[in-house]
C-alpha positions as CSV (number, residue, x, y, z in Angstrom):
1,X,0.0,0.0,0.0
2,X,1.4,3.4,-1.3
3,X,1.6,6.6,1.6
4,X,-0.7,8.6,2.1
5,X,-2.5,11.6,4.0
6,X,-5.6,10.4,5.4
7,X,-8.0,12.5,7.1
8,X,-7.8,11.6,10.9
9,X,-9.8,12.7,14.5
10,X,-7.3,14.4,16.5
11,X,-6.7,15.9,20.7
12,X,-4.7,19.0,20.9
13,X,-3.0,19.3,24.0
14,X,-2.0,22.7,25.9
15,X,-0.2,23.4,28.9
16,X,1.4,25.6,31.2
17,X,3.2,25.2,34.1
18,X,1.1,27.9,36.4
19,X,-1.7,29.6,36.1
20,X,-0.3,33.1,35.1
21,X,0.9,31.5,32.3
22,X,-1.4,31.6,29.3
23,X,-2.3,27.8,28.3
24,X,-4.3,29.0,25.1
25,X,-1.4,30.5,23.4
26,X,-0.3,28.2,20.7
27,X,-4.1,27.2,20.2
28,X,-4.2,28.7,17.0
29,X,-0.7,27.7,15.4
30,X,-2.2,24.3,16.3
31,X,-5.3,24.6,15.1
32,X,-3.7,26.3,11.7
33,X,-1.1,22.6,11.6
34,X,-4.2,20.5,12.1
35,X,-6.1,22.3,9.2
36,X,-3.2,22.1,7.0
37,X,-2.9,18.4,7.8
38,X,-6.4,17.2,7.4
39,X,-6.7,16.7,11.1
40,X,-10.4,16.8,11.6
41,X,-10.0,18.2,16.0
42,X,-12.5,16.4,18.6
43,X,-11.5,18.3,21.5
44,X,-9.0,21.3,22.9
45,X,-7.7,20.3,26.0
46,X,-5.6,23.0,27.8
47,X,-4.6,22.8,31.6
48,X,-2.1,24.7,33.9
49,X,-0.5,22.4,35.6
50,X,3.5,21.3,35.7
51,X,4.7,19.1,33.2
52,X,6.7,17.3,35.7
53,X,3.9,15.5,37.1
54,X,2.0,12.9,35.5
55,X,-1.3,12.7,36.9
56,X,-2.8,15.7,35.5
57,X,-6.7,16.7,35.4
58,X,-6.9,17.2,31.4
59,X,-4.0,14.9,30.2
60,X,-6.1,11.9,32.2
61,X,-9.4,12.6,30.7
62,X,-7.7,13.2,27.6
63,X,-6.4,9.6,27.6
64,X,-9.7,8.4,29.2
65,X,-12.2,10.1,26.4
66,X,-9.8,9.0,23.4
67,X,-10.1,6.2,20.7
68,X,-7.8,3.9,18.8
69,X,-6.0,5.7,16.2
70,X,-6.6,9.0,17.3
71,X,-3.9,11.7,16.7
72,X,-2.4,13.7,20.2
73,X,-1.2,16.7,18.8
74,X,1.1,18.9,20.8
75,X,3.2,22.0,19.9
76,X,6.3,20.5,21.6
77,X,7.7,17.8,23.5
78,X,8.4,19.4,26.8
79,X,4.6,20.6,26.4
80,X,3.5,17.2,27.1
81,X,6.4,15.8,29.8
82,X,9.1,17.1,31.9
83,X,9.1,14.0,33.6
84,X,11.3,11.7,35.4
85,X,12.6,8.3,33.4
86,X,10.0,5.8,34.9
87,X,6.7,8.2,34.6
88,X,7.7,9.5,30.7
89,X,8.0,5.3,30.3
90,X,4.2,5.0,32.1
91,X,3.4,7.8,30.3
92,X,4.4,6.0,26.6
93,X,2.4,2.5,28.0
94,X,-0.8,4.7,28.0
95,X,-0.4,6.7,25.0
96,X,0.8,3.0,23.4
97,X,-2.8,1.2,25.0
98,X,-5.1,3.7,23.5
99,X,-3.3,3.1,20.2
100,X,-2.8,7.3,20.0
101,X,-0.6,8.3,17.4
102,X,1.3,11.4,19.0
103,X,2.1,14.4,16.5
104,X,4.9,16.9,18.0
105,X,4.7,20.3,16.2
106,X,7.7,21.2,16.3
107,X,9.3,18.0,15.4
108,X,8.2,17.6,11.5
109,X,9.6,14.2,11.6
110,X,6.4,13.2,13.9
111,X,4.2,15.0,11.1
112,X,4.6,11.4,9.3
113,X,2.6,9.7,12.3
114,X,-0.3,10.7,10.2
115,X,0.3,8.3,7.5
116,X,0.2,4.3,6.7
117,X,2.1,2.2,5.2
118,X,5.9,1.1,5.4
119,X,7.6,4.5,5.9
120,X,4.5,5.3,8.5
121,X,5.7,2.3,10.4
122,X,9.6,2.9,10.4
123,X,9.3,6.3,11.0
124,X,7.3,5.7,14.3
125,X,10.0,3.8,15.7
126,X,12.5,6.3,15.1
127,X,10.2,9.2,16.2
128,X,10.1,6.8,19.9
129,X,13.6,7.4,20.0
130,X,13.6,11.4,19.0
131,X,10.9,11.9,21.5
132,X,12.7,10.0,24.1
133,X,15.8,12.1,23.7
134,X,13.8,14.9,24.1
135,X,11.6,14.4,27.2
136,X,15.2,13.5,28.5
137,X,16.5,17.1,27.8
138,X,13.1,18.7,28.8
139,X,13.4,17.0,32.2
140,X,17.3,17.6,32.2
141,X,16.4,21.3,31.4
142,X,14.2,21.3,34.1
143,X,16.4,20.3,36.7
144,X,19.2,22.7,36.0
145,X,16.8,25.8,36.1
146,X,15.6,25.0,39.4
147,X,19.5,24.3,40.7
148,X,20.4,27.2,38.9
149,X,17.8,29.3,41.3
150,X,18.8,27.2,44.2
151,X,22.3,28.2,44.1
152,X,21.6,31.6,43.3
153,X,19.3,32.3,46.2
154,X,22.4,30.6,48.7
155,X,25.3,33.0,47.0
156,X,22.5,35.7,48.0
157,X,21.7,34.7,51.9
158,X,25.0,34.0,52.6
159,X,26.2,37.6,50.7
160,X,23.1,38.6,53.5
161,X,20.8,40.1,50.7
162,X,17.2,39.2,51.0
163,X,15.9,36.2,49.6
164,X,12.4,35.5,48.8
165,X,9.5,37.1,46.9
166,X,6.0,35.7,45.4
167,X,7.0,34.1,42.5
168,X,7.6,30.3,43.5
169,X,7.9,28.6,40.1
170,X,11.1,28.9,38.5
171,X,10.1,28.1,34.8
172,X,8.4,31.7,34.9
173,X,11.4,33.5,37.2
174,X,13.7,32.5,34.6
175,X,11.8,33.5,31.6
176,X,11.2,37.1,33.4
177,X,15.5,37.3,34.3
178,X,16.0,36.3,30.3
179,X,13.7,38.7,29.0
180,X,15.1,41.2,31.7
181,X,18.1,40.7,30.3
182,X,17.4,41.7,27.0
183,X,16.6,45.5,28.1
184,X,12.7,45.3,27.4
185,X,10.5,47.0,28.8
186,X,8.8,45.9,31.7
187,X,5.2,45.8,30.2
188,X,6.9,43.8,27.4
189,X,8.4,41.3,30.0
190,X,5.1,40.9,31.5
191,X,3.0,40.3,28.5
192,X,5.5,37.9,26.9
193,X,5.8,35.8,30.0
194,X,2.1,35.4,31.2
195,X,2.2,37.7,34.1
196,X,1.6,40.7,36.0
197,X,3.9,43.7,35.7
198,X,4.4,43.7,39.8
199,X,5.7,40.6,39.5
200,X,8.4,41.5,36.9
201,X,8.9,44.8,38.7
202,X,9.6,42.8,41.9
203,X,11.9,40.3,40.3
204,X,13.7,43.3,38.4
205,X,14.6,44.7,42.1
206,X,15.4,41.3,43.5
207,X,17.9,41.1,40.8
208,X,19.4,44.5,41.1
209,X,20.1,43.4,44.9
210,X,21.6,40.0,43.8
211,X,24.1,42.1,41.3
């Protein structure tokens, strides 16, 4: 049997780690791909919620409501799991029970998951390996960012400047301090990372202090 694009049911998945964070903003540049791919969508499902826990509200009923040879379509990897080894590996067993096909975005070699046939089939396997790889270095990623704030708040209390502030998830800290470091403007910051402007104001000062 000859490839080709068939016209499939596909679950869009969206997530953000916290709720400041804005879980609807790649809806439409996924929407747009599914279009353009002949994905006919069933349901949006978007959630805040980290990515390095596995038991999450929509994911579940995602999985739950779903149907053999449905697509999961997600803008990236790391969208979908920054988790450890074991739950990424529990993760796959679900995904690989309901018989989902998962379609990454941002990783065109995935966009082949929507075909049959021979190359469908081989490139599947090597898209398990490519999406392996890269839950490893979304959880990797993970882990540095929140070391990298660890040691930076014990240089600070043992320099004796203050430690602490509101903002307790360090995804969205470090997206602030990279955008901060780019000389935008606060308002800029804000709206680019899914936040107030007190908040970037009071990690702009926090920073100064660190300096």
């Amino acid at each position: 049997m000859s490839n080709r694009l068939m016209i499939m049911k596909a679950r869009l998945y969206f997530r953000a780690s916290t709720k400041e964070q804005d879980s609807k903003r790649a809806e439409k540049s996924l929407v747009t791909f599914a279009s353009d791919n002949h994905l006919q969508i069933i349901k949006n499902n978007f959630e805040n919620y980290s990515g390095t826990k596995l038991n999450r509200p929509e994911l579940n009923q995602l999985l739950e409501e779903s149907e053999e040879e449905e697509v999961l379509l997600v803008e990236s990897v790391d969208r979908l799991s920054r988790l450890s080894f074991e739950d990424f590996d529990t993760l796959k067993q679900r995904l690989s029970e309901k018989k989902l096909r998962l379609v990454v975005m941002d990783l065109p070699t995935t966009h082949l998951n929507v075909t049959n046939g021979l190359t469908g089939d081989i490139m599947r396997v090597i898209n398990s390996m490519l999406i392996d790889l890269m839950a490893t270095m979304a959880r990797i990623d993970q882990e540095k960012r929140v070391e990298r704030i660890k040691q930076g708040m014990v240089r600070a209390k043992e320099s004796g400047k203050r430690v602490g502030g509101r903002v307790k998830n360090p995804e969205l800290r470090l997206r602030i301090e990279s955008y901060l470091d780019k000389d935008l403007r606060v308002e800029d910051v804000a709206r680019l990372s899914g936040c107030g402007v007190a908040t970037v104001y009071r990690i702009k000062k926090e920073m100064s202090l660190n300096e």
